[in-house]
C-alpha positions in Angstrom: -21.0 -27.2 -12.2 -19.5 -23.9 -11.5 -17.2 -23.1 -8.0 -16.0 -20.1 -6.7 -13.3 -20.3 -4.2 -13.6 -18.2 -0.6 -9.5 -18.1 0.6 -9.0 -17.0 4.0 -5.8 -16.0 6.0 -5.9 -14.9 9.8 -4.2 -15.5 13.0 -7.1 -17.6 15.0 -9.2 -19.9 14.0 -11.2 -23.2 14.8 -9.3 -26.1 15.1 -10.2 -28.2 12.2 -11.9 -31.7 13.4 -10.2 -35.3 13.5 -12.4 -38.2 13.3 -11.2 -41.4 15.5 -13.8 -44.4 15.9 -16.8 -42.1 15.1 -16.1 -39.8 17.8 -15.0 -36.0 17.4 -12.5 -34.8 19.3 -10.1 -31.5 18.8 -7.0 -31.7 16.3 -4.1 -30.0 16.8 -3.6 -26.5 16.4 -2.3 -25.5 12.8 -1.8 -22.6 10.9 -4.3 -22.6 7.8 -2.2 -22.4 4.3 -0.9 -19.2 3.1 -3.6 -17.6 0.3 -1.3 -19.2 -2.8 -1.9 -22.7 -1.5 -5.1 -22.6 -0.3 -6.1 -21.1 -4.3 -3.8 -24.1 -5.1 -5.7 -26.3 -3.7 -8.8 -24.8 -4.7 -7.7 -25.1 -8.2 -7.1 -29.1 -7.9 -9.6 -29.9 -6.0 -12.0 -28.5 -9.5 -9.4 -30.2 -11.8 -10.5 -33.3 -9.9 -13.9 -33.2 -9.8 -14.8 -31.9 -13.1 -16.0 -28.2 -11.7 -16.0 -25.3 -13.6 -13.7 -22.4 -11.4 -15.3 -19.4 -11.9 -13.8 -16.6 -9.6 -12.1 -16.5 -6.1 -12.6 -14.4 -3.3 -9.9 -13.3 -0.4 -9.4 -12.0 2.8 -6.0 -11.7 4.4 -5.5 -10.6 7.6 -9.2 -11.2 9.1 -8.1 -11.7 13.1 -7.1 -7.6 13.1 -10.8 -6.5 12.0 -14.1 -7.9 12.4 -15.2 -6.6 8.9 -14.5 -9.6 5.7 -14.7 -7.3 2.8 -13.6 -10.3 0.2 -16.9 -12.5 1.9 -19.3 -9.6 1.5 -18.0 -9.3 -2.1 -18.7 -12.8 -2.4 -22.6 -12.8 -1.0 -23.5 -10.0 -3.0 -22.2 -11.9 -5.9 -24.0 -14.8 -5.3 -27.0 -12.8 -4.9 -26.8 -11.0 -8.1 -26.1 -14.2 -10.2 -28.6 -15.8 -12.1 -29.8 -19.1 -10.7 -27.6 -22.3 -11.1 -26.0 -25.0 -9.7 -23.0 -23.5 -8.2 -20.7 -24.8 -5.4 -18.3 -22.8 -2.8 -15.4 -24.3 -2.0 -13.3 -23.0 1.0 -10.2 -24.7 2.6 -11.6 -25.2 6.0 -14.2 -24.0 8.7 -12.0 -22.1 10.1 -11.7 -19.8 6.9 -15.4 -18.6 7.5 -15.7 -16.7 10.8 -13.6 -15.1 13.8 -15.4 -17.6 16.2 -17.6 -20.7 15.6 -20.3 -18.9 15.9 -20.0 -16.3 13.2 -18.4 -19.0 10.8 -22.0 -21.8 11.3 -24.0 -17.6 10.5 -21.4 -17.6 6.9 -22.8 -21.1 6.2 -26.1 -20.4 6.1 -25.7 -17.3 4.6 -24.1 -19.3 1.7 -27.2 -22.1 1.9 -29.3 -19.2 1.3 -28.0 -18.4 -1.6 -29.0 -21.6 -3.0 -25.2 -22.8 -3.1 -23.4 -25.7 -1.7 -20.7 -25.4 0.3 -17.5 -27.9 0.6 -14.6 -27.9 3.0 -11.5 -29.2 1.4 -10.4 -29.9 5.4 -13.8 -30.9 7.0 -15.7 -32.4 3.8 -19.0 -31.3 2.6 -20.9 -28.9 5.5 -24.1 -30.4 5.8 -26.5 -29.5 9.5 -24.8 -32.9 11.1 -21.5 -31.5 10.8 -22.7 -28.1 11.4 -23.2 -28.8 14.9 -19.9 -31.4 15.4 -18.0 -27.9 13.7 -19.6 -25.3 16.4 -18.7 -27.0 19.0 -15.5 -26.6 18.4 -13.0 -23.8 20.0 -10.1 -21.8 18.0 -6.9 -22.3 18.7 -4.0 -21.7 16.6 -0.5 -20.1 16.7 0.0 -18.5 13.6 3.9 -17.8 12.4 3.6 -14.4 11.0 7.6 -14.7 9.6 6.8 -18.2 7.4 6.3 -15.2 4.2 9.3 -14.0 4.8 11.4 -17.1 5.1 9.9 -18.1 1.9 11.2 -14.9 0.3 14.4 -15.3 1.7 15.0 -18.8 0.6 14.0 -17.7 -2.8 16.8 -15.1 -2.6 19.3 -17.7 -1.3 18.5 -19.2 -4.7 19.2 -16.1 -6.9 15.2 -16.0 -7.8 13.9 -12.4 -8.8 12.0 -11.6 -6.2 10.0 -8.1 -7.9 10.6 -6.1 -10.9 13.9 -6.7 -12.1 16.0 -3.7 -12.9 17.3 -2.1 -15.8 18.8 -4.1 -18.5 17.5 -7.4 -17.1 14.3 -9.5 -17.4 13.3 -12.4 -15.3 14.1 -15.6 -17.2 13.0 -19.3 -16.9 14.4 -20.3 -14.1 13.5 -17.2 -12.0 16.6 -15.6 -12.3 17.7 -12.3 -14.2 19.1 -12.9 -18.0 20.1 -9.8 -19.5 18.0 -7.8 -21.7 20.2 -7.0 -24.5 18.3 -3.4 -25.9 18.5 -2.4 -22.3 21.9 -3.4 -21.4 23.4 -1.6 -24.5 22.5 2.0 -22.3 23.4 0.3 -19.4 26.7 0.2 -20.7 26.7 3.5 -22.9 26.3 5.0 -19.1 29.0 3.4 -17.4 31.5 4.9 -20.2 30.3 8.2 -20.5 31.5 8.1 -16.3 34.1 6.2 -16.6 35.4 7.0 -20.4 34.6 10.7 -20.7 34.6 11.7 -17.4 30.9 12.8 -16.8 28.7 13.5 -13.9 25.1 12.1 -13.7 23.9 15.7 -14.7 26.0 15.4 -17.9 25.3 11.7 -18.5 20.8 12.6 -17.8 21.5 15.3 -20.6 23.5 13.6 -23.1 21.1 10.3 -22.5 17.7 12.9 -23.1 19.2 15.0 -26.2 20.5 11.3 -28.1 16.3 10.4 -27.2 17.1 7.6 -24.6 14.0 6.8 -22.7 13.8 4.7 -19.2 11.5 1.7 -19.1 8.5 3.3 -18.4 9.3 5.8 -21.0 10.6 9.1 -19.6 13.9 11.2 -19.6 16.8 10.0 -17.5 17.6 11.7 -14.1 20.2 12.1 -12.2 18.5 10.3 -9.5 18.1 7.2 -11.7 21.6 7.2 -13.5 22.9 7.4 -9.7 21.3 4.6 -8.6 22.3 2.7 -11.9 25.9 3.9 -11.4 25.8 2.0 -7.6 24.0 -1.1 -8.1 26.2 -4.1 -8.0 23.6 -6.2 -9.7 26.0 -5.1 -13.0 28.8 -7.3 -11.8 26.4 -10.2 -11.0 25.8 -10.2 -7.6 22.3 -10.3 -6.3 21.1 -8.6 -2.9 18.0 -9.1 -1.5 16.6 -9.0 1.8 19.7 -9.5 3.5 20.9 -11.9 1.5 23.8 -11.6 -1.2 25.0 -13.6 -4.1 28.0 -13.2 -6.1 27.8 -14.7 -9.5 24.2 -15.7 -9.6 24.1 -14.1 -12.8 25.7 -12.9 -15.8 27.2 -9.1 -15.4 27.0 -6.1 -17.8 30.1 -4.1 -16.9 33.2 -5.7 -15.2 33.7 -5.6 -11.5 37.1 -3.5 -12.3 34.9 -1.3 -14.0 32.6 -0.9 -11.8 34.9 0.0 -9.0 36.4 2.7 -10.4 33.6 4.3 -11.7 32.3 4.5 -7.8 35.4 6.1 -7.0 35.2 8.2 -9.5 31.9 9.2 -7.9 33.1 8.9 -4.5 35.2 12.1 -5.2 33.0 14.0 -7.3 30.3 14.1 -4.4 32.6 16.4 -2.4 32.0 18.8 -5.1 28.5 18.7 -5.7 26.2 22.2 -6.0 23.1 20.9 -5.1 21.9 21.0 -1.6 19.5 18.4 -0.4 15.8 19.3 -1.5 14.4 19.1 2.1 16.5 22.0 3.4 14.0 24.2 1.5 10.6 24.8 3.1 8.8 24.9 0.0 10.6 21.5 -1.4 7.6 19.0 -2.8 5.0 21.7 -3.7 6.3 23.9 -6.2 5.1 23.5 -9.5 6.5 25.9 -13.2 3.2 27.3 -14.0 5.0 28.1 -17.6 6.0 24.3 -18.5 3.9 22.3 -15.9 6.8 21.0 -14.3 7.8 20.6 -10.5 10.5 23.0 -9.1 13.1 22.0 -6.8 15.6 23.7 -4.3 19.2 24.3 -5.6 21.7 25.9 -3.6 24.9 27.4 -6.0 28.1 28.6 -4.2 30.4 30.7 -6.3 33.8 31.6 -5.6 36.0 34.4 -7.0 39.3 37.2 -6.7 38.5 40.1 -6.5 40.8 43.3 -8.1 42.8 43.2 -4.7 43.7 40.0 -4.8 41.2 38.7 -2.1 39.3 35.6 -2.4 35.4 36.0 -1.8 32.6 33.8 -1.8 28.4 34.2 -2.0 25.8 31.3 -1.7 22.4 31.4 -3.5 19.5 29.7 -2.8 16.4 29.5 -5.6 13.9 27.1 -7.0 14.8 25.4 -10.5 12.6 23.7 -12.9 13.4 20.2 -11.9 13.0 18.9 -15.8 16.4 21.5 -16.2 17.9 20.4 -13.1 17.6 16.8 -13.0 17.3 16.0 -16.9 19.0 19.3 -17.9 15.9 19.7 -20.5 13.7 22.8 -21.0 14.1 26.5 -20.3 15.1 27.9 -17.0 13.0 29.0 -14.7 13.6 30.3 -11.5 12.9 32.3 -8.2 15.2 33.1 -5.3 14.0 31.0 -2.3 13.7 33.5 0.0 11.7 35.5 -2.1 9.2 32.9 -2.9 8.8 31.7 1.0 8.1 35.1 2.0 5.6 35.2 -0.7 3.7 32.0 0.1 4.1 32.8 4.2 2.2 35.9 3.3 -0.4 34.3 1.0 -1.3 31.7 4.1 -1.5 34.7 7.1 -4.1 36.8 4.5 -1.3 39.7 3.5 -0.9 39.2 0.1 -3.3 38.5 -2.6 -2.7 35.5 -4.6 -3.2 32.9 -2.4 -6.8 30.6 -1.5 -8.3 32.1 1.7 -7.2 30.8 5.1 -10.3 30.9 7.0 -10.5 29.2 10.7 -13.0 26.9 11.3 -12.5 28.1 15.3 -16.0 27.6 16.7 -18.1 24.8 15.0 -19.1 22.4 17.1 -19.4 18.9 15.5 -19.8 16.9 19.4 -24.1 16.8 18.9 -23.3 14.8 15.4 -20.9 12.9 16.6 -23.1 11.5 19.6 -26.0 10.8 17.7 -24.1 8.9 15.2 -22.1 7.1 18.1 -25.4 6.0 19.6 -26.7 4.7 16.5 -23.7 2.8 16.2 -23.8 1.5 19.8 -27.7 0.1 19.4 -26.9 -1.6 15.9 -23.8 -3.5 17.2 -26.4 -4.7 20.0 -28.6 -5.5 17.9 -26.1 -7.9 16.2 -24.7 -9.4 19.0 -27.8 -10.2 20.5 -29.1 -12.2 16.8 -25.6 -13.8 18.2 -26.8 -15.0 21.1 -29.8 -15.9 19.8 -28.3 -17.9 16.7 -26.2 -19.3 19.4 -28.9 -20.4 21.1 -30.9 -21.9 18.4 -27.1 -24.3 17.8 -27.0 -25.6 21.7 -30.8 -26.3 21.3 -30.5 -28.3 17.9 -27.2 -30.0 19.0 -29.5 -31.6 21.8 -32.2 -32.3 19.3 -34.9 -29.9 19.7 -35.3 -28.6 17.3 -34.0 -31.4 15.4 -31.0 -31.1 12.7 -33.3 -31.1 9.4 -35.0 -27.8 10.9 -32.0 -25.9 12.0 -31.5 -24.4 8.7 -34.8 -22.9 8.6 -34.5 -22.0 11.5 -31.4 -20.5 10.9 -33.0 -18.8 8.0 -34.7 -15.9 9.8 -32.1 -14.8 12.3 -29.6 -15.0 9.4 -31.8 -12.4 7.3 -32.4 -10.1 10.2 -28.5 -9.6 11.0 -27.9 -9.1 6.8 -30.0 -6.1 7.4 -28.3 -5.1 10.8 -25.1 -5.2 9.4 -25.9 -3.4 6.3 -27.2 -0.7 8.8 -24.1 -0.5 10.6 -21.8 -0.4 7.9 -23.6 2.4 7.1 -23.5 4.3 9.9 -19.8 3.3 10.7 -19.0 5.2 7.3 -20.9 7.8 8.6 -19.3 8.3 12.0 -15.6 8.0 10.6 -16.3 10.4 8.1 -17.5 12.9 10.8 -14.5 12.1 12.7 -12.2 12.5 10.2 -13.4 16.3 9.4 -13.8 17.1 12.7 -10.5 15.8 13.6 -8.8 17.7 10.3 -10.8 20.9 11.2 -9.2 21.2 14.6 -5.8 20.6 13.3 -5.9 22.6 10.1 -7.1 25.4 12.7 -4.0 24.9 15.0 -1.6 25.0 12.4 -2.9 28.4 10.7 -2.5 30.2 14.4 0.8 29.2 14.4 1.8 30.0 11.3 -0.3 33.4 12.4 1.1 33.5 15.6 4.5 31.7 16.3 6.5 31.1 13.3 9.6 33.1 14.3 9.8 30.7 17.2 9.7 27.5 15.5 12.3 25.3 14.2 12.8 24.6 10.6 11.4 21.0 10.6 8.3 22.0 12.0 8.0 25.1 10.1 8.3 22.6 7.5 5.6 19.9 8.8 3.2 23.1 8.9 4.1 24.0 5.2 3.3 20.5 4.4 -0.5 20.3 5.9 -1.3 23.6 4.9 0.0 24.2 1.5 -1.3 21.6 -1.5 1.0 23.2 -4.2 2.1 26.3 -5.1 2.3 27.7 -8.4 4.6 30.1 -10.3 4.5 31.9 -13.3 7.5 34.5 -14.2 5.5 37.7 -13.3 3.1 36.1 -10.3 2.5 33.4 -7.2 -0.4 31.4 -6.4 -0.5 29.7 -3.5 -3.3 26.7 -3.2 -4.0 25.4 -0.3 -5.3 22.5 1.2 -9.2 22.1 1.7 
C-alpha cells in the first residue's frame, strides 16, 4: 500500500489523548516534533509496516495564518490520483487543524478521498475516536528557541552548519576537511598579500588574468578576496552563531600568517580611493549599456605641487564599470556623477528626453472596487464559519448518539463538500482583494514620491533623496554618447 505523509509544525494545538482504564481524559501539554522528526517517524513507521512512502506534504508555522497551503497541495493530490489503496499518515490530531473542529473537517476531507488516515500519536482515526478527539481543547506551549539550540549545540561540536567556504568541503563527520584544488588559491592569495605586497584590487586582477574562477564560476572581487583575506576559518577556528572553536579543524595558512597579512590590511585601508557605494544616489541601478555590466560609485582624490611650490588637492566623483573596478577586467567606462544624477533627475521631472514617462496616477479612485471585493470577502468567510457551526453541531449531536457514529461520516459528507467550494471561492476573492490593494496602495505612493521629487528635492536630505531614487528608478542605463532612464511600473 502506498502512504503519503502530512507533517505539521505550529504553536497550538489539541492536546493529544491518554487512555487510563477506558476512560479519556486530557494529556499534558507538549510541543509536537520539529518537521525532521515527525518525517522521521513517518519514514519508520512505513519501514515497519511494509508501506510504500510515496511523497510528503508540510506546513510550518500554521498558528500565524489560517490558510495550510502544504494540506491543500495534499487534497488536490489525492484528488487527481488514480484510485488505489493509499494511506495518510500524520503524527497526531493536532497536525490537522487550528482547533478541533477544523482538524475532525481535514479528516473527512481525507475519508472522502477514499484514503485512510492513521495517527502515529492517537492510532488509526476511525468515527469512535473522532468524537473522543473533538472533544478535546488545545493547549500547548510551544518553545520557539528549541531550533536554535539545536544549531548551536551542533556548532559547539565543530559541525558545518551551511555551505562551507572556500577551500573546504563538509566531511564525514560533519566537519570541514580541506578541499585541496581550492585550498591551493586559497593560499596563492594569502602570498600575493603577504609575499608581494598586493591589495585586493591587485590580487582580483592577477587571480582573473592567470583564469582563476570562484566556486560558482566567476571572476574574483575585491569584495570576495576581502572577506577570504579576514576569515579566521584558515587558521582552524570555527565561528558560528556565537559560538567559537579554535582547532576544530585543520588550517590552510598559519595563524602567524594570517596575522600579519590583516595588519597588513589594517594599514592599507587608510589609504583606500574608493568611497562607499551608497554615498552615490544612483548606487545599485546603473547598468554599462556597452558591456552589460553594473556601474558603481568611485570617488578618486589626487594630490599634487604645483610650479610655486604649493600643494593642491581635487576630488572626483564618477560611475565605473564595476567588472573594471572590482575585477579590474574590461574597458573603462565612465561618467562623472554629477553629470549623470542631473541627467536621470531630469529624465523623472519630464525635462529631458530619454527617460520612461512619469505620469501621476492623482485622481483614480479604486475605493468602489475595493468595497465590493471586501464584501464579497465578508459573506464567504460567513458562509464558512457558519458550515462551522453547523459541522460542529452535527459532532455534539453524534457524540450523544443521534445521529449515531456509523452515520456521521455521511453526514459529514455534505457540509464537508459545500465548504470545499466556499473556500475555493474565497481564496479567490482574497487574491483578488490583495491584488487591488496592493496597486492601489503602490499607486498612491509612486504618486507621492514623483511630487517630491517634482516639488521638494532641494529640501530633502540625501538618504531620502536616496529612498525616492530607489522606488522610482528600476535601472538606468548608459551608453558613451546617451542615458536612458527606466523606471519602475
Amino acid at each position: 500500500m502506498r502512504a503519503i505523509g502530512y507533517l505539521s509544525q505550529r504553536s497550538d494545538h489539541p492536546v493529544r489523548p491518554e487512555r487510563d482504564s477506558g476512560s479519556l481524559r486530557h494529556a499534558a501539554p507538549a510541543s509536537l516534533p520539529s518537521l525532521v522528526e515527525q518525517n522521521a517517524n513517518f519514514l519508520e513507521y512505513c519501514h515497519e509496516h511494509g508501506f510504500e512512502p510515496t511523497a510528503t506534504f508540510l506546513d510550518s508555522g500554521t498558528a500565524q495564518r489560517r490558510e495550510r497551503p502544504g494540506l491543500a497541495q495534499l487534497l488536490r493530490h489525492l484528488s487527481e490520483e488514480s484510485p488505489g489503496f493509499t494511506l495518510v499518515v500524520t503524527q497526531s490530531f493536532a497536525n490537522l487543524g487550528d482547533d478541533a473542529t477544523q482538524a475532525v473537517r481535514t479528516v473527512l476531507q481525507l475519508r472522502a478521498r477514499g484514503v485512510q488516515l492513521v495517527s502515529l500519536g492517537d492510532g488509526t482515526i476511525d468515527e469512535a475516536s473522532l468524537i473522543d478527539l473533538w472533544r478535546l481543547h488545545n493547549d500547548v506551549d510551544s518553545d520557539a528557541d528549541r531550533r536554535r539550540e539545536r544549531l548551536q549545540e551542533r556548532a559547539r561540536l565543530g559541525q558545518a552548519i551551511g555551505r562551507p567556504p572556500y577551500g573546504y568541503r563538509v566531511g564525514r563527520n560533519g566537519r570541514y576537511e580541506i578541499d585541496e584544488e581550492e585550498a591551493t588559491v586559497v593560499r596563492r592569495i594569502f602570498n600575493l598579500c603577504l609575499r608581494e605586497g598586493l591589495g585586493i584590487r591587485r590580487i582580483a586582477q592577477r587571480l582573473n588574468e592567470e583564469g582563476y574562477q570562484t566556486r560558482r564560476g566567476r571572476n574574483w572581487s575585491m569584495v570576495t578576496i576581502r572577506d577570504l583575506l579576514r576569515n579566521p576559518v584558515y587558521i582552524g577556528r570555527y565561528d558560528k552563531l556565537g559560538v567559537s572553536v579554535s582547532g576544530n579543524h585543520h588550517a590552510i595558512v598559519s595563524e602567524p600568517d594570517f596575522e600579519a597579512v590583516g595588519q597588513q590590511m589594517a594599514r592599507r585601508r587608510t589609504a583606500t580611493g574608493i568611497s562607499n557605494p551608497s554615498d552615490f544616489l544612483l548606487a545599485g541601478l546603473v547598468w554599462c549599456g556597452e558591456d552589460q555590466t553594473r556601474m558603481i560609485g568611485v570617488t578618486r582624490r589626487q594630490q599634487w605641487r604645483k610650479a610655486n611650490g604649493e600643494t593642491a588637492t581635487a576630488t572626483y566623483r564618477y560611475y565605473q564599470s564595476e567588472a573594471r573596478t572590482n575585477q579590474s577586467v574590461g574597458a573603462y567606462h565612465t561618467r562623472r556623477a554629477d553629470e549623470l544624477e542631473a541627467e536621470v533627475l531630469a529624465h523623472i521631472r519630464g525635462e529631458r528626453r530619454g527617460g520612461e514617462s512619469a505620469v501621476l496616477n492623482i485622481g483614480r479612485d479604486d475605493m468602489a472596487l475595493a468595497a465590493e471585493t471586501a464584501v464579497a470577502v465578508s459573506s464567504a468567510e460567513a458562509r464558512l464559519r457558519a458550515l462551522d457551526r453547523k459541522l460542529t453541531q452535527l459532532l455534539e449531536d453524534a457524540s450523544t448518539g443521534d445521529p449515531p457514529l456509523s452515520a456521521l461520516r455521511e453526514a459529514g459528507s455534505g457540509i464537508v463538500t459545500e465548504w470545499e467550494t466556499a473556500n475555493i471561492d474565497l481564496v479567490q476573492l482574497k487574491r483578488r482583494a490583495l491584488a487591488q490593494e496592493r496597486e492601489a496602495e503602490y499607486r498612491r505612493r509612486q504618486d507621492q514620491r514623483l511630487r517630491q521629487v517634482q516639488e521638494d528635492w532641494e529640501q530633502l536630505s540625501f538618504p531620502q533623496q536616496r529612498d525616492l531614487i530607489e522606488h522610482l528608478v528600476e535601472r538606468v542605463v548608459v551608453f558613451d554618447h546617451s542615458v536612458t532612464t527606466q523606471l519602475k511600473a
